[in-house]
C-alpha positions as CSV (number, residue, x, y, z in Angstrom):
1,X,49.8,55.6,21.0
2,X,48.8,58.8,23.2
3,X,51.1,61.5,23.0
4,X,54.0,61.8,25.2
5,X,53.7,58.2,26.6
6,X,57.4,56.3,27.0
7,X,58.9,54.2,25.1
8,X,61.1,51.1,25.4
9,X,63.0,48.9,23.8
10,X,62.3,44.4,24.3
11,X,64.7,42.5,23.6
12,X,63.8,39.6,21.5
13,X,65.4,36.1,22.7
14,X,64.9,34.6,19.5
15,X,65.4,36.6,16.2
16,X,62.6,34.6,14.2
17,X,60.1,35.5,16.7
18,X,60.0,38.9,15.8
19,X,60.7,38.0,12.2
20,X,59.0,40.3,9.1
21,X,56.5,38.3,6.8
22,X,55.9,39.9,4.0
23,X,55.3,37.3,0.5
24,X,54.4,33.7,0.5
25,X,58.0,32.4,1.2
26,X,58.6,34.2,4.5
27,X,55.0,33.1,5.8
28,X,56.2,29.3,4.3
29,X,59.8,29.8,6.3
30,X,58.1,30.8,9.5
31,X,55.7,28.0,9.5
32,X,58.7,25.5,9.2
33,X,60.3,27.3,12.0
34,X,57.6,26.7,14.2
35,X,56.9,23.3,13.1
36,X,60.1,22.7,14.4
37,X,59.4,24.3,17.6
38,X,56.4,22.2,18.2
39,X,58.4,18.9,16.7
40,X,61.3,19.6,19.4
41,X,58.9,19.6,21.6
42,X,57.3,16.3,21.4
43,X,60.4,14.7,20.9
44,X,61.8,16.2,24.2
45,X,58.5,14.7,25.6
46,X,58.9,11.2,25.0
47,X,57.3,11.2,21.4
48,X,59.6,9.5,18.2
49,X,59.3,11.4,15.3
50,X,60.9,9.3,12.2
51,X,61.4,12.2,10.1
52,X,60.7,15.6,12.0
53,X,61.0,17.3,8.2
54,X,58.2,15.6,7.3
55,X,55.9,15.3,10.4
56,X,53.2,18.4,10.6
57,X,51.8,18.4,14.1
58,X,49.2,21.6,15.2
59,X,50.2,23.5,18.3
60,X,46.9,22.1,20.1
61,X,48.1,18.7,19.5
62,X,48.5,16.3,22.6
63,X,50.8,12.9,22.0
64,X,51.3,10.5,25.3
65,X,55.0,9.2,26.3
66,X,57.0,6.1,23.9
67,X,54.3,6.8,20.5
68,X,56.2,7.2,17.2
69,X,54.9,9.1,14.6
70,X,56.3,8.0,10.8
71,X,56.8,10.7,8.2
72,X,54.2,12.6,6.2
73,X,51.9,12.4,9.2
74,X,49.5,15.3,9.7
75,X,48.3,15.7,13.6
76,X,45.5,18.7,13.3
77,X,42.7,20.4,15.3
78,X,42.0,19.0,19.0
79,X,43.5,15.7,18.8
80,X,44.6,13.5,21.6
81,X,46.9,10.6,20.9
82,X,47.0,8.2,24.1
83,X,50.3,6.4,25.2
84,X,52.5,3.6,23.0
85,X,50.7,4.6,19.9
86,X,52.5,4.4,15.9
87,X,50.8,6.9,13.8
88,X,51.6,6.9,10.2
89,X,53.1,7.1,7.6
90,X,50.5,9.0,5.0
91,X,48.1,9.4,8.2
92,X,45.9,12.5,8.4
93,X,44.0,12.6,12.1
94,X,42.2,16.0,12.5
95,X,40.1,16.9,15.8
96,X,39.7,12.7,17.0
97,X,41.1,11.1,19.8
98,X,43.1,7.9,19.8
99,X,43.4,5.4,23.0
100,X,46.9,4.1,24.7
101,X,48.5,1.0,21.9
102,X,46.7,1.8,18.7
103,X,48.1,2.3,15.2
104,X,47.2,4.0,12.5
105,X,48.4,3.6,9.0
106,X,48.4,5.1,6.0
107,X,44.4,6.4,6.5
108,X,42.0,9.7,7.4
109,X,40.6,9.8,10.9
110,X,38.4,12.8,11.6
111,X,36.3,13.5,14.4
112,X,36.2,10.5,15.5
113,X,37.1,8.4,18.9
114,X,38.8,5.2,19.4
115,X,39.6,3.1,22.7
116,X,42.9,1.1,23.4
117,X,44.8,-1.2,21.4
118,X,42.7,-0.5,17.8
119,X,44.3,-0.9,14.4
120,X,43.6,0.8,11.4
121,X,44.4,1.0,7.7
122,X,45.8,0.6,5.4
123,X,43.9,3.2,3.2
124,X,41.4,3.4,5.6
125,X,39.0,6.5,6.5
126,X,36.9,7.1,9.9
127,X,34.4,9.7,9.4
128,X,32.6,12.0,11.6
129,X,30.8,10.5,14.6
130,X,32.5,7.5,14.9
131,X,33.4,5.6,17.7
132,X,36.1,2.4,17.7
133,X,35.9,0.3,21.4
134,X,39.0,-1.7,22.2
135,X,41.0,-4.5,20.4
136,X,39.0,-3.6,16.9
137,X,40.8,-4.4,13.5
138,X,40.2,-2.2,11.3
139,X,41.6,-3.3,7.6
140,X,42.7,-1.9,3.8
141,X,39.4,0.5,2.1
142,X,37.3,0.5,5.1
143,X,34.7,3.8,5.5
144,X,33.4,4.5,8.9
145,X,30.7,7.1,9.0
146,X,28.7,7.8,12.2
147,X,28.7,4.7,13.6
148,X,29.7,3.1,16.9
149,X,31.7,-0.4,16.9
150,X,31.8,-2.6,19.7
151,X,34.5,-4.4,21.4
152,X,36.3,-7.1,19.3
153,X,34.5,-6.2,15.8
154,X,36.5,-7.2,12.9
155,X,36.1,-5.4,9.5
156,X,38.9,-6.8,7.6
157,X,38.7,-4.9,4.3
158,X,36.2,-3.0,1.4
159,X,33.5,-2.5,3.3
160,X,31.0,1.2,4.2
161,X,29.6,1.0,7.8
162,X,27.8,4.0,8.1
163,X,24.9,5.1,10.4
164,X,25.2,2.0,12.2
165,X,25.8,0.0,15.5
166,X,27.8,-3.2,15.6
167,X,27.8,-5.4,18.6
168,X,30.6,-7.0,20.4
169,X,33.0,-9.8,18.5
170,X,31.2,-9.2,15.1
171,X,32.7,-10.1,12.2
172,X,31.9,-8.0,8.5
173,X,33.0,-9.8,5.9
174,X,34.5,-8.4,2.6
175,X,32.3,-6.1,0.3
176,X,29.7,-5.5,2.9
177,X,27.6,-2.1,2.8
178,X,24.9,-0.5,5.1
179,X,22.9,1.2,2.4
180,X,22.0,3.9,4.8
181,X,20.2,6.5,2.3
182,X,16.5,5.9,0.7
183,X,16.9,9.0,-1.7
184,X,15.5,11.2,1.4
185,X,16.4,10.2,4.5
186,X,19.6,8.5,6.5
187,X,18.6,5.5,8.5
188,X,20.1,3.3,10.7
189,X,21.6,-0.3,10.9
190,X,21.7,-2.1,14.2
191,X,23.6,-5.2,14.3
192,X,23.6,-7.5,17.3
193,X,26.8,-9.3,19.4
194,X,28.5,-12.2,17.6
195,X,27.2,-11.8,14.1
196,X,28.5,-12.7,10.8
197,X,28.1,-10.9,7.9
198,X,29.4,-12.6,4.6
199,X,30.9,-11.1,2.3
200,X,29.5,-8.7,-0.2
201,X,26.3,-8.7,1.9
202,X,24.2,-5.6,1.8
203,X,22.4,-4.1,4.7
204,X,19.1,-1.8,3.3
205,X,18.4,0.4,6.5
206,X,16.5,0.8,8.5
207,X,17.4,-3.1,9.3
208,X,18.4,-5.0,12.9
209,X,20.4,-8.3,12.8
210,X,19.8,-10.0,16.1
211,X,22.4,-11.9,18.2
212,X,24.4,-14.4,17.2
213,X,23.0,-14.5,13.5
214,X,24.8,-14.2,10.0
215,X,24.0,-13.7,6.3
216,X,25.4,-15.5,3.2
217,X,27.7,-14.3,0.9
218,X,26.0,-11.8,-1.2
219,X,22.4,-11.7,0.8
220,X,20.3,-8.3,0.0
221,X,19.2,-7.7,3.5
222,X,16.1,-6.0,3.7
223,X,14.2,-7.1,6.4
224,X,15.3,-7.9,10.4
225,X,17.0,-11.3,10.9
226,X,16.1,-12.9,14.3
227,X,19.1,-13.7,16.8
228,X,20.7,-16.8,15.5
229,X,19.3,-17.3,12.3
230,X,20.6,-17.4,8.9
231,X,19.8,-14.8,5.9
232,X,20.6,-15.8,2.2
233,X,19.5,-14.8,-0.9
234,X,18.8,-11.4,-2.5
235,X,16.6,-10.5,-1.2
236,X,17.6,-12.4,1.5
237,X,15.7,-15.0,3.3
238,X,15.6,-16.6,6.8
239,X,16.8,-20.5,6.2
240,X,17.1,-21.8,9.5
241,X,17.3,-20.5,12.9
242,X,15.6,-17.8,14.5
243,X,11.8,-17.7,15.5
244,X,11.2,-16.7,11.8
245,X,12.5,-19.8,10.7
């Protein structure tokens, strides 16, 4: 301060915001504080917040009108949560954004996007780079990495799509994996509109299955499989269907 400049006094509104930190506790009872500030917030908004004790929501966090949010809920980074939405409980969502009606429980979505009316989880985890169109299911120990889900899919539980793209109305059965690294290298999976992958199939990138065609339980996909044919067998092989046929 220069010499000889004036001083005044401000009078503080609020005693905590001019509060002294100075050890671990006072930094932990400040952070509650606001916590609360951003909580009250939301809930004057329109947002329901089970247990607001137990709901940890950044300041840059956006939350539409009639969504609940169940306790032990972490809301972090740049996230957008749309409309009519239950997030939680045991939900982590860190710099994604989330469409009008979805739901979200007990799972990890990070830096990802979904469209309107998806579900998700239990124990579920969206990865980087993924993207969820509208009216997906997304079940129990399902990993998402990278990968971009059409309209309708249907992955129902234990199952890794990663580095892929899965047409509209797919279903992925039970077990299934895109085995997306050769050692050097991620490739790609491209699955078509329609398609049915059995359970416990395996996808070895880089791989396409066309339209409309499926794979039996336990197939070791290696090789394209033509729009509407079937793949069996590990490694699999085209049975009927398909101009390979």
């Amino acid at each position: 301060m220069q010499e000889g400049a004036a001083l005044q006094a401000v009078l503080a509104k609020d005693s905590d915001e001019v509060r002294g930190i100075n050890d671990r506790i006072q930094l932990a009872e400040a952070e509650a504080m606001l916590r609360r500030r951003i909580n009250r917030e939301h809930m004057l908004g329109g947002v329901s917040l089970v247990d607001p004790d137990r709901t940890y929501i950044d300041a840059g966090v956006s939350i539409g009108k009639d969504g609940v949010v169940e306790p032990n809920t972490h809301l972090k980074g740049d996230t957008l949560i749309g409309e009519e939405c239950r997030i939680g409980p045991d939900t982590t969502v860190r710099d994604s954004k989330i469409g009008d009606r979805c739901s979200v429980v007990a799972s990890t979505i990070e830096e990802a996007e979904l469209e309107e009316n998806v579900d998700v989880g239990p124990y579920s985890h969206l990865r980087a780079g993924t993207y969820i169109s509208a009216d997906v299911h997304i079940g129990n120990y399902a990993e998402v990495k990278n990968a971009r889900l059409g309209r309708g899919v249907k992955i129902g539980h234990f199952s890794y799509i990663g580095d892929a793209e899965v047409g509209e109305e797919t279903n992925i059965g039970a077990g299934t994996i895109t085995c997306n690294f050769d050692g050097k290298k991620k490739n790609r999976t491209q699955i078509g509109r329609n398609v049915f992958i059995g359970s416990d199939t395996m996808l070895v990138a880089p791989v396409t299955i066309g339209d409309g065609a499926r794979t039996a339980a336990g197939s070791v996909v290696n090789h394209d499989v033509p729009a509407g044919a079937l793949a069996a067998g590990a490694p699999a092989r085209i049975r009927k269907g398909g101009s390979a046929a």
